[in-house]
C-alpha positions as CSV (number, residue, x, y, z in Angstrom):
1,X,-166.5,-116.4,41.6
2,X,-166.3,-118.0,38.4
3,X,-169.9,-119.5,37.3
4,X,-170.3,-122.1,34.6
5,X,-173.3,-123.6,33.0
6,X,-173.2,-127.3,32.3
7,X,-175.1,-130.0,30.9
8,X,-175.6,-133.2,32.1
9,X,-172.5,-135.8,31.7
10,X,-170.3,-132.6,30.8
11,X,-167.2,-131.4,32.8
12,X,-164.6,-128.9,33.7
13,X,-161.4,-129.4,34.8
14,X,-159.2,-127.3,37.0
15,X,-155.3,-127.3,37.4
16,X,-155.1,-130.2,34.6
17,X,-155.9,-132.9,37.8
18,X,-159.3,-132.5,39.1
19,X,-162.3,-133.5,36.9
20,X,-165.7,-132.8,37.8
21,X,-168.5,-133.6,36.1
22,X,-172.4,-133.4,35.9
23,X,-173.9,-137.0,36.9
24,X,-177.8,-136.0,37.2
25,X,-180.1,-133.3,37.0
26,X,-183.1,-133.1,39.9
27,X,-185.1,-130.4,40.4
28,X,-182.9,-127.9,42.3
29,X,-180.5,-130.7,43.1
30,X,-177.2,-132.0,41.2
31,X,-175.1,-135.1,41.3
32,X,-171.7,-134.0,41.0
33,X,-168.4,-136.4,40.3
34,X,-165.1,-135.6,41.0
35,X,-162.2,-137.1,39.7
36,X,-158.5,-136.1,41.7
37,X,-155.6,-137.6,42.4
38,X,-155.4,-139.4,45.9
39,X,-153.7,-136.5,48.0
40,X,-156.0,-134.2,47.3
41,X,-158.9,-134.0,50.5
42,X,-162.4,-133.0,49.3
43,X,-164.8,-132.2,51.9
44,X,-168.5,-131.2,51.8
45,X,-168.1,-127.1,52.9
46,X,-170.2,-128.1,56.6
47,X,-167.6,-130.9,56.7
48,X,-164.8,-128.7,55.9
49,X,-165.6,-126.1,58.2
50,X,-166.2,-128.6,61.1
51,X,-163.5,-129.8,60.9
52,X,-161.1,-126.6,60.6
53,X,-163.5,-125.4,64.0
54,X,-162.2,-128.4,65.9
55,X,-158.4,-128.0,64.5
56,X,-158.9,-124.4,66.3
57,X,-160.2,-125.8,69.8
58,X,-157.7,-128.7,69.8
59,X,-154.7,-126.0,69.4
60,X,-156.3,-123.6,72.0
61,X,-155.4,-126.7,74.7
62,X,-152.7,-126.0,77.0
63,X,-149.8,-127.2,75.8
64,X,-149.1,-129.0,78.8
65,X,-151.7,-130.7,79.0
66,X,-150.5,-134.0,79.2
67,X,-148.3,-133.6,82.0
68,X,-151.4,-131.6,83.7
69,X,-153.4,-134.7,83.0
70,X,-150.5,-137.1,84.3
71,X,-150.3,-135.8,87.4
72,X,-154.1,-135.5,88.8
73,X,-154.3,-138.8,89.8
């Protein structure tokens, strides 16, 4: 892990596209903005992992599960 120290309203940039930069200072808590282009997703780490969690259980599903659906009526 690389660690940096910065200042408020100072920045970094990684892979000449994604900017981010220190907004605020409180206590033990930052405000951090991020500048990338459009395509790039950026996800709180809960959010991120959530998220990959239910990619898993939604490809664990049969994958008939539509026709098994279909025909319980």
């Amino acid at each position: 892990m690389l660690v940096l120290t910065r200042k408020q309203n100072e920045s970094i940039i990684i892979n000449d596209t994604i900017e981010l930069t220190i907004l605020a200072i409180d206590g033990d808590q930052i405000k951090l903005g991020i500048k990338a282009p459009r395509e790039v997703d950026i996800h709180r780490k809960e959010i991120y992992l959530q998220i990959q969690k239910e990619n898993s259980e939604a490809s664990d599903l049969p994958s008939n599960l539509i026709e098994l659906l279909k025909n319980r009526k």
